[in-house]
Biopython code that builds the backbone (N, CA, C, O; Angstrom):
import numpy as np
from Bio.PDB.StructureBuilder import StructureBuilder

atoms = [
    (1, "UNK", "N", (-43.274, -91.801, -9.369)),
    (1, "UNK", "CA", (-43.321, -92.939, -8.491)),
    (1, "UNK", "C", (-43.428, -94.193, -9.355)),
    (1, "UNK", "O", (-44.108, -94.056, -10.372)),
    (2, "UNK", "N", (-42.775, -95.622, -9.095)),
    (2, "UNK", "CA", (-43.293, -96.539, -9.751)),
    (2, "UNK", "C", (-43.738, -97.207, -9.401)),
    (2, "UNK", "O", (-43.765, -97.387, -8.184)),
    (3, "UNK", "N", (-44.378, -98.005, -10.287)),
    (3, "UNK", "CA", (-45.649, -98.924, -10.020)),
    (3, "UNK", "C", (-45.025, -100.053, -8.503)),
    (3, "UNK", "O", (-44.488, -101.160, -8.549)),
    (4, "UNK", "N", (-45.325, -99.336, -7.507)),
    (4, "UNK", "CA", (-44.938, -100.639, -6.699)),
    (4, "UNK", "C", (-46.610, -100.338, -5.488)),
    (4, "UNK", "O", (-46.775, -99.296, -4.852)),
    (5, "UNK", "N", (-47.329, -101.207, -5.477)),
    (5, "UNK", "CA", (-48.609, -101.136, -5.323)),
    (5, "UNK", "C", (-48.840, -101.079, -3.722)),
    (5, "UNK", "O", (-49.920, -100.716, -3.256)),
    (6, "UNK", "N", (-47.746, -101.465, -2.919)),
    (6, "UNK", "CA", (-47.669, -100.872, -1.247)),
    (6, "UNK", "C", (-47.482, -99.503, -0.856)),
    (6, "UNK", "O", (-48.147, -98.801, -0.094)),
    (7, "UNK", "N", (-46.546, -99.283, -1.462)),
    (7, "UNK", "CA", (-46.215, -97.906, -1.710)),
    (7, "UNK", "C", (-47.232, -96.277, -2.288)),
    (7, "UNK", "O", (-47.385, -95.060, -2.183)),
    (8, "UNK", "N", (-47.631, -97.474, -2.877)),
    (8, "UNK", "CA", (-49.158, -96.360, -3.658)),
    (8, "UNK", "C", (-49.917, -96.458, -2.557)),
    (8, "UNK", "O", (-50.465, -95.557, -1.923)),
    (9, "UNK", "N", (-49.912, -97.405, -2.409)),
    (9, "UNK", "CA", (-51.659, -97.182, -0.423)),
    (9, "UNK", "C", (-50.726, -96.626, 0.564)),
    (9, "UNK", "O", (-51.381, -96.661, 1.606)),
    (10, "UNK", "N", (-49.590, -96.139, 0.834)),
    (10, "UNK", "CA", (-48.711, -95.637, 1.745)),
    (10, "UNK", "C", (-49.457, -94.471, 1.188)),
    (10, "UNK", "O", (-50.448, -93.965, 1.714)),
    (11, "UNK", "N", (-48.943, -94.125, 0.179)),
    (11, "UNK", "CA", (-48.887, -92.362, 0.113)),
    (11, "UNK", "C", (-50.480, -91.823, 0.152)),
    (11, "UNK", "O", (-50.981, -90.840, 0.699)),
    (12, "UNK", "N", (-51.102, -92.982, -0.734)),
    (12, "UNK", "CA", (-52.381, -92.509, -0.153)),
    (12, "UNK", "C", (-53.165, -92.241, 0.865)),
    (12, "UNK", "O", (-53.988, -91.326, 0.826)),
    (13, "UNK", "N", (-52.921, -93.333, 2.305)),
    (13, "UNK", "CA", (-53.330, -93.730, 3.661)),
    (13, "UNK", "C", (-52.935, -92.490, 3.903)),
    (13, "UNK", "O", (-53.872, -92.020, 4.549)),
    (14, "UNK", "N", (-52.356, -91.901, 3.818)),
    (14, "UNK", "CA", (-51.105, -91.018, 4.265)),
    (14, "UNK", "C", (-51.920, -89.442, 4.102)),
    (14, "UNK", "O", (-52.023, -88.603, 4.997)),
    (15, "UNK", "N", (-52.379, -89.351, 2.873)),
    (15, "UNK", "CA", (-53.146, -88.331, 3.007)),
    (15, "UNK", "C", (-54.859, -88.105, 2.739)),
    (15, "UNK", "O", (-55.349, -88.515, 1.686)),
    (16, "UNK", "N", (-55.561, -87.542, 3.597)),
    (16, "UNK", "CA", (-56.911, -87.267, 3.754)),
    (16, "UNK", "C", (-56.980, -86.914, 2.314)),
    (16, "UNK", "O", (-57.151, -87.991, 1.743)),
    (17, "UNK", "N", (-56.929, -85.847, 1.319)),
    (17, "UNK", "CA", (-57.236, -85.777, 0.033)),
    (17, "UNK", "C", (-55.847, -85.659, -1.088)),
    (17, "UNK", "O", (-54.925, -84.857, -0.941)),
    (18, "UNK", "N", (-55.955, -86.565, -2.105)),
    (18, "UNK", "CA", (-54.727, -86.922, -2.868)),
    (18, "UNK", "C", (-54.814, -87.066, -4.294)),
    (18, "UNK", "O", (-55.297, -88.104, -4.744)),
    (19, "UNK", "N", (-54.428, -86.203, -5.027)),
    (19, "UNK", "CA", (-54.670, -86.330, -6.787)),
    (19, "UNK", "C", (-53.456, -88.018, -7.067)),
    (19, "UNK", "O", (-52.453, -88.283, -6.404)),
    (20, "UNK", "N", (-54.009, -88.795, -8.161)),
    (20, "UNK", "CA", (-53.111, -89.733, -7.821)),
    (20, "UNK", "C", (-53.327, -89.509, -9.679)),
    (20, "UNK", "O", (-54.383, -89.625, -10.301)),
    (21, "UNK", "N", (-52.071, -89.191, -10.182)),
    (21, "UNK", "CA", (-51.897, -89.251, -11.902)),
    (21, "UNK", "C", (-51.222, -90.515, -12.285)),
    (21, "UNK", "O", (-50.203, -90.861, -11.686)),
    (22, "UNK", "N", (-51.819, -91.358, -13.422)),
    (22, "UNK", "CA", (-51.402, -92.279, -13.716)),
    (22, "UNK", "C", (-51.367, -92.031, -15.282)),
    (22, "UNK", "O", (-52.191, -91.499, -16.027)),
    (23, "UNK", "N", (-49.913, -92.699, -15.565)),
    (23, "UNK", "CA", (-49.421, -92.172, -16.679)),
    (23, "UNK", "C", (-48.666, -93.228, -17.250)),
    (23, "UNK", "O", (-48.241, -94.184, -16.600)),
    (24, "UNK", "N", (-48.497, -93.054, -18.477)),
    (24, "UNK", "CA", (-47.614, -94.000, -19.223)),
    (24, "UNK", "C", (-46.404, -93.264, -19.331)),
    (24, "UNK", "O", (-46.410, -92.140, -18.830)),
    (25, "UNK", "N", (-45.112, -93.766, -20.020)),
    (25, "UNK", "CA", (-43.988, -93.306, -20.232)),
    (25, "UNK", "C", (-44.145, -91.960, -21.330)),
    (25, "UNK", "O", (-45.184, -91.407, -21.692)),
    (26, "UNK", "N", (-43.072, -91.729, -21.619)),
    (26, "UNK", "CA", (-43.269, -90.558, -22.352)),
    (26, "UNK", "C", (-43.446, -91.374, -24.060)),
    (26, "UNK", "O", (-44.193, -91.050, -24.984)),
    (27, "UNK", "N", (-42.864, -92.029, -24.009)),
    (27, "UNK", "CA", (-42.556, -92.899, -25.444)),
    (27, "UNK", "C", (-43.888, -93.265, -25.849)),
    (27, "UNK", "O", (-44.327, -93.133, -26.991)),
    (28, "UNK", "N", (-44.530, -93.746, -24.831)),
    (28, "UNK", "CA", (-46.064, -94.223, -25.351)),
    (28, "UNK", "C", (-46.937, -93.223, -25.513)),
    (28, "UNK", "O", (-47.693, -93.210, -26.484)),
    (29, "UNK", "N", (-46.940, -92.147, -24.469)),
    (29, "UNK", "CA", (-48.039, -91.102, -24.042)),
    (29, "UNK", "C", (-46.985, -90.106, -24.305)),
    (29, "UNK", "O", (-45.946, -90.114, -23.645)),
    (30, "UNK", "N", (-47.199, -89.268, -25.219)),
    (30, "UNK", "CA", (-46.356, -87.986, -25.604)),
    (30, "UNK", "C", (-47.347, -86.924, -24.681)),
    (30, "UNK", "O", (-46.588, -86.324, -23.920)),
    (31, "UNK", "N", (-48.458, -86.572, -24.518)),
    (31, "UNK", "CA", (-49.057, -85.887, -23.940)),
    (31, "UNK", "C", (-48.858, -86.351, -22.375)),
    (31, "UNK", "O", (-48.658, -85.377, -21.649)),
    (32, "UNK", "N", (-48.864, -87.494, -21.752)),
    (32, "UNK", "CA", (-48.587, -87.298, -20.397)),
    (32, "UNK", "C", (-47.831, -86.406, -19.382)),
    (32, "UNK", "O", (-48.071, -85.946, -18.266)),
    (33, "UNK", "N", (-46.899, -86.371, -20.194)),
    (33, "UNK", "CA", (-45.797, -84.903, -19.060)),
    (33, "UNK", "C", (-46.402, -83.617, -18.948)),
    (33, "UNK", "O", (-46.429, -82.881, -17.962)),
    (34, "UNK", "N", (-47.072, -83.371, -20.530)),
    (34, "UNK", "CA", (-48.018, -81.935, -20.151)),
    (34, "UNK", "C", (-49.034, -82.129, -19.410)),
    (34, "UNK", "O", (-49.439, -81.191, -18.724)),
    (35, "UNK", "N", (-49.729, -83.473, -19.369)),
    (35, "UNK", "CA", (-50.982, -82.859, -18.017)),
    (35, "UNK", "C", (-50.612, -82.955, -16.530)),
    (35, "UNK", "O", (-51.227, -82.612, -15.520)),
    (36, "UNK", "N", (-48.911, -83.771, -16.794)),
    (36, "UNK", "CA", (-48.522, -83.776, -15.257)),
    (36, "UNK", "C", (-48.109, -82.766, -14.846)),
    (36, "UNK", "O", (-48.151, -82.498, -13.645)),
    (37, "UNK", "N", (-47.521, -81.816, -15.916)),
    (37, "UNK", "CA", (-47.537, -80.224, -15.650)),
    (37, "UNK", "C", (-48.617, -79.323, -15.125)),
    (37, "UNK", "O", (-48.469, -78.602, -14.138)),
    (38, "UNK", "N", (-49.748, -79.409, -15.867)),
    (38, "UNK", "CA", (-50.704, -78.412, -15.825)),
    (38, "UNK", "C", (-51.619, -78.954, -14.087)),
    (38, "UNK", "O", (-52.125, -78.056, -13.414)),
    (39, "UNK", "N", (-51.694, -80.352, -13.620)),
    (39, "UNK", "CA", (-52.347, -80.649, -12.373)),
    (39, "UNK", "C", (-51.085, -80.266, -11.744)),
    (39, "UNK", "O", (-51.439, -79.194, -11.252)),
    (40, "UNK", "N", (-49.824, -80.405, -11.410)),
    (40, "UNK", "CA", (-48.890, -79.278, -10.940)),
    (40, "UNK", "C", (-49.247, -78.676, -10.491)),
    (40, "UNK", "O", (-49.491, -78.431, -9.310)),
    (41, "UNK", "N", (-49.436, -78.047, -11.883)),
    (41, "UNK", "CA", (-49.667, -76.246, -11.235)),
    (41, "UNK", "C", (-50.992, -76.153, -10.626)),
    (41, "UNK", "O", (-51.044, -75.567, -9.545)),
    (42, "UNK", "N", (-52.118, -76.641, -11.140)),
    (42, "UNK", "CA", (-53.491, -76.111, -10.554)),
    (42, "UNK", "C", (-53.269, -76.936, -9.021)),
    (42, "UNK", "O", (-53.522, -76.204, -8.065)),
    (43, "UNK", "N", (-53.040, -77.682, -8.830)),
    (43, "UNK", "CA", (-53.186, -78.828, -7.706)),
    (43, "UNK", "C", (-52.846, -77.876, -6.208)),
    (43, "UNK", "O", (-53.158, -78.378, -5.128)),
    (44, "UNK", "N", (-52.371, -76.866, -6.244)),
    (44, "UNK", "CA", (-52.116, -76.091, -5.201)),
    (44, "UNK", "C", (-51.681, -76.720, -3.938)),
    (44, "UNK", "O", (-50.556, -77.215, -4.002)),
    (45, "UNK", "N", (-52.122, -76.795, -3.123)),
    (45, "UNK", "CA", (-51.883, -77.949, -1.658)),
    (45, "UNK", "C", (-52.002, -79.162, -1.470)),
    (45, "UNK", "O", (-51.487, -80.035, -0.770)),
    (46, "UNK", "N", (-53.152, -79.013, -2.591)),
    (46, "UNK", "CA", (-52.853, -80.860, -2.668)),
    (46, "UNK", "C", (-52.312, -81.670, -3.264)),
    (46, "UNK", "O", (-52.179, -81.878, -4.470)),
    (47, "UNK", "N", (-51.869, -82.323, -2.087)),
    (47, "UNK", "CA", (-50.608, -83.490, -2.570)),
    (47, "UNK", "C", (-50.957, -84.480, -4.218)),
    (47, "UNK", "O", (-52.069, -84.764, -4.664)),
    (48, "UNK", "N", (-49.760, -84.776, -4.749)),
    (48, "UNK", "CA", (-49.977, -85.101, -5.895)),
    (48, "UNK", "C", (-49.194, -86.290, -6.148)),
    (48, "UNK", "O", (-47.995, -86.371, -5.882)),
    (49, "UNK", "N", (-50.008, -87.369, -6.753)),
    (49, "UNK", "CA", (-48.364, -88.610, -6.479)),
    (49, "UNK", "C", (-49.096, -89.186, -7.859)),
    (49, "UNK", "O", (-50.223, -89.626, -8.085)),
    (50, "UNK", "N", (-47.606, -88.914, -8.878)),
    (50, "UNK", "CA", (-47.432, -89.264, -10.076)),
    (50, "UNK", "C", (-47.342, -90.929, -10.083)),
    (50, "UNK", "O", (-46.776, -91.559, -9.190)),
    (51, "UNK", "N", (-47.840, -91.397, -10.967)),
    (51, "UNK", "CA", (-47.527, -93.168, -11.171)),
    (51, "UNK", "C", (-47.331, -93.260, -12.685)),
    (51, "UNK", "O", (-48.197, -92.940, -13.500)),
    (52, "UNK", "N", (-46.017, -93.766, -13.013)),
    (52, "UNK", "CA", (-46.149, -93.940, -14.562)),
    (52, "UNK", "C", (-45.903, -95.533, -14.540)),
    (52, "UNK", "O", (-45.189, -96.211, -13.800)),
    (53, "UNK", "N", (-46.740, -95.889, -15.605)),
    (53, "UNK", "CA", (-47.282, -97.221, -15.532)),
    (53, "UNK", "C", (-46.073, -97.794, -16.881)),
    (53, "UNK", "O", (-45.540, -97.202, -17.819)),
    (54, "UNK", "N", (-46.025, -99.044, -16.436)),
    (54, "UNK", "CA", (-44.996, -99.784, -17.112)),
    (54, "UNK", "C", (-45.889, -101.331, -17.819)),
    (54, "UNK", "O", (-45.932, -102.380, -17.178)),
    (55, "UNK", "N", (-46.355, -101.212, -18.831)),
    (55, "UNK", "CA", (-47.190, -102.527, -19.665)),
    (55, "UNK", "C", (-46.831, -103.652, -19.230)),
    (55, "UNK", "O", (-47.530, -104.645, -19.028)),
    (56, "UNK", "N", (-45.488, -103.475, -19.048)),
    (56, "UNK", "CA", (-44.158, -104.615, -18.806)),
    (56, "UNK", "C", (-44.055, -105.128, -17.385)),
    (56, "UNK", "O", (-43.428, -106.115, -17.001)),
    (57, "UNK", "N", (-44.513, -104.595, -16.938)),
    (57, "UNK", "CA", (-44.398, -105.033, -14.871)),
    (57, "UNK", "C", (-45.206, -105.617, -14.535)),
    (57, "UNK", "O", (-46.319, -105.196, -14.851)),
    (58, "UNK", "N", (-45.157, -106.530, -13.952)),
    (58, "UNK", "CA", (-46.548, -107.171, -13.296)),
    (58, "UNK", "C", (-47.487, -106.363, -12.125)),
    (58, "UNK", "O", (-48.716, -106.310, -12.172)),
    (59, "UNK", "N", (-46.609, -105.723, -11.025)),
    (59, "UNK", "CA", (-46.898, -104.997, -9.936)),
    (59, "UNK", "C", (-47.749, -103.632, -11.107)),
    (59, "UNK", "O", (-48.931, -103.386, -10.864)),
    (60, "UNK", "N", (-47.278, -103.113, -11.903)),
    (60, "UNK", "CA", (-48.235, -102.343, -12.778)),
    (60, "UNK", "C", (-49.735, -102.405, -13.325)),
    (60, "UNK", "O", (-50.673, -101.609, -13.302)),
    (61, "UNK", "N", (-49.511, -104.008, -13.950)),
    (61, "UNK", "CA", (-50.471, -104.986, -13.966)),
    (61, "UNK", "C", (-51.475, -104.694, -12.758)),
    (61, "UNK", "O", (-52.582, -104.322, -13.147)),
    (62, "UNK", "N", (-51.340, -104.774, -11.561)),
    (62, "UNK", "CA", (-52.031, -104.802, -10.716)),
    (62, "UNK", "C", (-52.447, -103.962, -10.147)),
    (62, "UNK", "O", (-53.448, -104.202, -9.473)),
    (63, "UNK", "N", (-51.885, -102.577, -10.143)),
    (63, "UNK", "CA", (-52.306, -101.349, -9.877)),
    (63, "UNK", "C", (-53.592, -100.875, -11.270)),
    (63, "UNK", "O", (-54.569, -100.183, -10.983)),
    (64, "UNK", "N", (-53.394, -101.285, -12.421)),
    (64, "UNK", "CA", (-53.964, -100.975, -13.584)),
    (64, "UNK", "C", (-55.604, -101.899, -12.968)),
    (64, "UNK", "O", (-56.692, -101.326, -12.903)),
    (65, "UNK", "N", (-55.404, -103.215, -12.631)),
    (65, "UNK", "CA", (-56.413, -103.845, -12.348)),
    (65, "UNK", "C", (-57.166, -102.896, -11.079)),
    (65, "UNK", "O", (-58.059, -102.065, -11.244)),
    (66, "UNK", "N", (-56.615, -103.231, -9.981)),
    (66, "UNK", "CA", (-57.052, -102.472, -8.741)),
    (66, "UNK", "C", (-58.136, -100.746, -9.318)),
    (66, "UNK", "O", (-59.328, -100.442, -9.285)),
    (67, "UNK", "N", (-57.127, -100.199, -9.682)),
    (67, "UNK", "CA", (-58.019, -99.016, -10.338)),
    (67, "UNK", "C", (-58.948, -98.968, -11.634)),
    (67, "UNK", "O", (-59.481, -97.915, -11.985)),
    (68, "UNK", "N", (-59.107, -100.142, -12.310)),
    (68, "UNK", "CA", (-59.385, -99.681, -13.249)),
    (68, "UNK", "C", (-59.317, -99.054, -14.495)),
    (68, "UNK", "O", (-60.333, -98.858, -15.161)),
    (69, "UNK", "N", (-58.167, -98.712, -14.875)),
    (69, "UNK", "CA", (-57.496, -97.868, -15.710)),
    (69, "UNK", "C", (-57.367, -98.198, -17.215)),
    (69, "UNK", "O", (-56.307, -98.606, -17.687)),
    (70, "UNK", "N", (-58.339, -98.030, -17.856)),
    (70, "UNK", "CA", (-58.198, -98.039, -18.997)),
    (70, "UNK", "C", (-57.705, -97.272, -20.265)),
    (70, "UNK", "O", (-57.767, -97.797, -21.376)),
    (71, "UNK", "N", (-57.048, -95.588, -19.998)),
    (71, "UNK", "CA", (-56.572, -94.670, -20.333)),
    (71, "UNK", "C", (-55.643, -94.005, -19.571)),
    (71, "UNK", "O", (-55.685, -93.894, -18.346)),
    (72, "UNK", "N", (-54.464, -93.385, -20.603)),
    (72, "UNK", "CA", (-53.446, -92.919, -19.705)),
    (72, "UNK", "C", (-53.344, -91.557, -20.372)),
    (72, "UNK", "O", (-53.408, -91.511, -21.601)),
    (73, "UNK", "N", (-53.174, -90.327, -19.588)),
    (73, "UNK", "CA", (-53.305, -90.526, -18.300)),
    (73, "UNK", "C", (-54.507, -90.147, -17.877)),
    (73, "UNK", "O", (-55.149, -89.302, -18.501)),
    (74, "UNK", "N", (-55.051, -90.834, -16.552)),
    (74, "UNK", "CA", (-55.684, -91.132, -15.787)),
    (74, "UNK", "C", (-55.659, -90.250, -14.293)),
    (74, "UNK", "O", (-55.051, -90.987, -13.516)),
    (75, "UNK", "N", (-55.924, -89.416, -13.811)),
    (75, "UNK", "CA", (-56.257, -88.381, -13.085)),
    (75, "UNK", "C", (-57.911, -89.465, -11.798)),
    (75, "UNK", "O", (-59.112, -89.734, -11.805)),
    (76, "UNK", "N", (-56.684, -89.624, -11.001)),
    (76, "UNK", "CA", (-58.329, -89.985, -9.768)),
    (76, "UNK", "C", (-58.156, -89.005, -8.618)),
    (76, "UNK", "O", (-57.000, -88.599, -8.497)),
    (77, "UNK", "N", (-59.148, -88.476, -7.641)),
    (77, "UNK", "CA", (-59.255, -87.868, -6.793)),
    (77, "UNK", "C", (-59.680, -88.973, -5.866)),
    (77, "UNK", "O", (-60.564, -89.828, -5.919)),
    (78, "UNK", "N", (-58.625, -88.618, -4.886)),
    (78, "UNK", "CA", (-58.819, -89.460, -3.658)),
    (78, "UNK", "C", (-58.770, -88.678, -2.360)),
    (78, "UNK", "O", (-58.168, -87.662, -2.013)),
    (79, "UNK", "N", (-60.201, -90.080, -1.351)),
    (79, "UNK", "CA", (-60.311, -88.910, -0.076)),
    (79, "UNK", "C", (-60.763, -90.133, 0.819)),
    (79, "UNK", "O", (-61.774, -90.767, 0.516)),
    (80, "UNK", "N", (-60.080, -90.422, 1.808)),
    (80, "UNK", "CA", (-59.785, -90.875, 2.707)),
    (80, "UNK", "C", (-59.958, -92.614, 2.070)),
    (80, "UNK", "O", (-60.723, -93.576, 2.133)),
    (81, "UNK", "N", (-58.627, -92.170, 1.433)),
    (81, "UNK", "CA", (-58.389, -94.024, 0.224)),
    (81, "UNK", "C", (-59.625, -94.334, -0.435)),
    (81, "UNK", "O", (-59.649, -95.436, -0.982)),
    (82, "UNK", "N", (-60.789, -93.534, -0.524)),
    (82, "UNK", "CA", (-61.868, -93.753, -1.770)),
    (82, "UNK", "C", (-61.464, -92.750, -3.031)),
    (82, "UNK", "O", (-60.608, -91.865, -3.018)),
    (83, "UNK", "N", (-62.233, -93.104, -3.998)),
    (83, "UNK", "CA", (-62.053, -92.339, -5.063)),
    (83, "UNK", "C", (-63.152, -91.585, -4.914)),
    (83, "UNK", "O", (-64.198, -92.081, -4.492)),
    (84, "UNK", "N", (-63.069, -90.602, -5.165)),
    (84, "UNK", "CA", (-64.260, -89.550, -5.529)),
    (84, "UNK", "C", (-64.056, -89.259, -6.716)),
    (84, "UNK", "O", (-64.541, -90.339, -7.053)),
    (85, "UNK", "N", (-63.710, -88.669, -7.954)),
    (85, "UNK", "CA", (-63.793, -88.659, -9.144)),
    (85, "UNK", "C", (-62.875, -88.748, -9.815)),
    (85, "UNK", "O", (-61.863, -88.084, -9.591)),
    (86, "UNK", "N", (-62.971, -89.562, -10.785)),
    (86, "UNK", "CA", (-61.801, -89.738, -12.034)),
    (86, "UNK", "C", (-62.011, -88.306, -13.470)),
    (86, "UNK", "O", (-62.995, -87.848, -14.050)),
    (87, "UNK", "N", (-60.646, -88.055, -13.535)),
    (87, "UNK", "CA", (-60.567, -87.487, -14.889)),
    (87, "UNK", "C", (-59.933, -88.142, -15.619)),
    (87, "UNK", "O", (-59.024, -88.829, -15.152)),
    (88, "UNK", "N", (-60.320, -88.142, -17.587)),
    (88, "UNK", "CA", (-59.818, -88.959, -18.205)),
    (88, "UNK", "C", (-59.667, -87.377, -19.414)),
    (88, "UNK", "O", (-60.452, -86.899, -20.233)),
    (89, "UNK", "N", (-58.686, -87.105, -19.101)),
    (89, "UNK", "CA", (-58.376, -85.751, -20.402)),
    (89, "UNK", "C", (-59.221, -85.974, -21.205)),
    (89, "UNK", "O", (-59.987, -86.885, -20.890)),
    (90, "UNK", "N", (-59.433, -85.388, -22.350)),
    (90, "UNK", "CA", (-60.209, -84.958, -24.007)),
    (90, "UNK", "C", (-58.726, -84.618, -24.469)),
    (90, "UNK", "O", (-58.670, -85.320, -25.479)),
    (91, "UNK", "N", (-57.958, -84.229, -24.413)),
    (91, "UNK", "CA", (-56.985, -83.727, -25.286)),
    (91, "UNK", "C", (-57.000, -82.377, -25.985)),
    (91, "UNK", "O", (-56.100, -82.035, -26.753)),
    (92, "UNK", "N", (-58.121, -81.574, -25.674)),
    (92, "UNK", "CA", (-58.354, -80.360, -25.892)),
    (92, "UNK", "C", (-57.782, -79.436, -24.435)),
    (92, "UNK", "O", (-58.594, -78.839, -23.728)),
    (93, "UNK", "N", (-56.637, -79.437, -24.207)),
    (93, "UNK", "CA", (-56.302, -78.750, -23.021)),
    (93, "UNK", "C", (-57.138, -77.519, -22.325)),
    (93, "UNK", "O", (-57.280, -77.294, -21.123)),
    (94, "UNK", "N", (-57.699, -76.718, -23.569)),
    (94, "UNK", "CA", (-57.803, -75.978, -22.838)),
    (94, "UNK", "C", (-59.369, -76.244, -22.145)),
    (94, "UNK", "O", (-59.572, -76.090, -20.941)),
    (95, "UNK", "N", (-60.217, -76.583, -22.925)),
    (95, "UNK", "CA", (-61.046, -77.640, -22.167)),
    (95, "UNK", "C", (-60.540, -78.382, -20.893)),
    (95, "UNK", "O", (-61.100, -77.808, -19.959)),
    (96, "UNK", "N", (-59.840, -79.266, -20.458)),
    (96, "UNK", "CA", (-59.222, -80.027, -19.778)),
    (96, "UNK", "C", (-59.003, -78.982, -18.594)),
    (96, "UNK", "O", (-59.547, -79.155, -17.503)),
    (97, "UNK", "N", (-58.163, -77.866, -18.868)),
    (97, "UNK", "CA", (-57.730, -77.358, -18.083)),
    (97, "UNK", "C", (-58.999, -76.542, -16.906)),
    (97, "UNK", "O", (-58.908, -76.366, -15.691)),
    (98, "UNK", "N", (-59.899, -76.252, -17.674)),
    (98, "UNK", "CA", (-61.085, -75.288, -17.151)),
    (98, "UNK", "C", (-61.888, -76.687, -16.468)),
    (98, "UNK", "O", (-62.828, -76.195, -15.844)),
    (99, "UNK", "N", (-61.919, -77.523, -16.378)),
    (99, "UNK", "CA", (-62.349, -78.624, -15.982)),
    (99, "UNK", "C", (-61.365, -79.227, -14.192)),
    (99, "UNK", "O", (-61.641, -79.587, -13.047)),
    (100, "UNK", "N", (-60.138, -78.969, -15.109)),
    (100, "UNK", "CA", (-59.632, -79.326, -13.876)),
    (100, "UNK", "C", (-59.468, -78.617, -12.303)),
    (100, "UNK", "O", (-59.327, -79.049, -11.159)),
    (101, "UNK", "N", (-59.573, -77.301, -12.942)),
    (101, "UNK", "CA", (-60.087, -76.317, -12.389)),
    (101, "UNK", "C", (-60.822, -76.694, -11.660)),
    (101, "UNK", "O", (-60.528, -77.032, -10.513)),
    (102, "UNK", "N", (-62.537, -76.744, -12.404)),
    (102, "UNK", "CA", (-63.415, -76.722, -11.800)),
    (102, "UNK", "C", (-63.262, -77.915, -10.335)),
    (102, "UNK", "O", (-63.433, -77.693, -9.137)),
    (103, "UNK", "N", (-62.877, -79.187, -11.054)),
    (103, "UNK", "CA", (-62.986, -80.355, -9.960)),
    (103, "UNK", "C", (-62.214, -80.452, -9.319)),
    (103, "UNK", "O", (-62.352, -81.425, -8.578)),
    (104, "UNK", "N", (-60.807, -79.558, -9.074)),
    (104, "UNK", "CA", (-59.892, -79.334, -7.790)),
    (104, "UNK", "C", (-60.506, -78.393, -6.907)),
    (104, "UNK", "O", (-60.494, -78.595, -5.692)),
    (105, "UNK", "N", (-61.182, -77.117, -7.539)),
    (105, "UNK", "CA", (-62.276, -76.326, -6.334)),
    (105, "UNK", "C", (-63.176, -77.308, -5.736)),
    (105, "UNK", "O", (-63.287, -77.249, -4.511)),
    (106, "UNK", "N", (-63.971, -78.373, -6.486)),
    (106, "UNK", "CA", (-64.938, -78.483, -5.750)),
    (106, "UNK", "C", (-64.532, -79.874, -4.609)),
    (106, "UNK", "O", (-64.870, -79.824, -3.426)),
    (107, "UNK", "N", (-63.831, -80.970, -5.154)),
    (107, "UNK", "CA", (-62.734, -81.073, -4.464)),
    (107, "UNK", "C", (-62.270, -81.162, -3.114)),
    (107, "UNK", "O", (-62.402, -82.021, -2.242)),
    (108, "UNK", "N", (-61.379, -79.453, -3.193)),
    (108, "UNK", "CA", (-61.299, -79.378, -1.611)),
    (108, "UNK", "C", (-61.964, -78.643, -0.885)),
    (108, "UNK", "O", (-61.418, -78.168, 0.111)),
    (109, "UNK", "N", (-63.893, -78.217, -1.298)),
    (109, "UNK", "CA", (-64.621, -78.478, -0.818)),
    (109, "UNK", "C", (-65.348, -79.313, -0.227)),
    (109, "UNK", "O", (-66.400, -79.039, 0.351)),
    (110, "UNK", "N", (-64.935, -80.205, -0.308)),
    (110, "UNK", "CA", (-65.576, -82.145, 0.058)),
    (110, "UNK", "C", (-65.052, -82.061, 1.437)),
    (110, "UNK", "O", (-65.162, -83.022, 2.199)),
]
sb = StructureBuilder()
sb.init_structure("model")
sb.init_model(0)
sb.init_chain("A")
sb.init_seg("    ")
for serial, (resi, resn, name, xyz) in enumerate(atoms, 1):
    if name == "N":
        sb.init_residue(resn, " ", resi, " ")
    sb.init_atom(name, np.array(xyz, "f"), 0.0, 1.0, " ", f" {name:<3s}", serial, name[0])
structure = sb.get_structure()
């Protein structure tokens, strides 16, 4: 999805619980495509809406402000347009992965 910041509260409004990945290009963030892989796969039913962020855009600019985002990528859990928890990788996947785990079970227990 790109940074267009109406569009991001669409898809979110849109759903009761929503992984929202924010990512840089591949050029900047060589690791971004693999964790957009691995929440993929664990993410099971819940909806997932990729954002790769552009330095260069202003509307990016403002999604980066709005959230907060000081690392890419950036993993927030959202539930009814609040955030309930941010993940910010380690880069040790497999760490990462047993993590992500954990906070997609507990999650869509909420």
């Amino acid at each position: 999805m790109p940074c267009e910041p109406e569009e991001l509260e669409k898809v979110i409004k849109k759903h009761n619980k929503i992984l929202v990945l924010f990512e840089l290009d591949e050029e900047e963030c060589s690791v971004c495509p693999l964790y957009a892989e691995m929440v993929n796969k664990l993410a099971g039913s819940l909806p997932v809406a990729r954002v790769i962020i552009d330095k260069e855009d202003e509307k990016c600019l403002e999604i980066v402000e709005k959230y907060n985002l000081e690392e890419a990528p950036t993993l927030l859990f959202m539930k009814d347009g609040k955030e309930i928890s941010r993940l910010i990788p380690t880069l040790d996947f497999d760490e990462d992965e047993k993590t992500l785990k954990d906070t997609i079970s507990s999650f869509e227990k909420a």
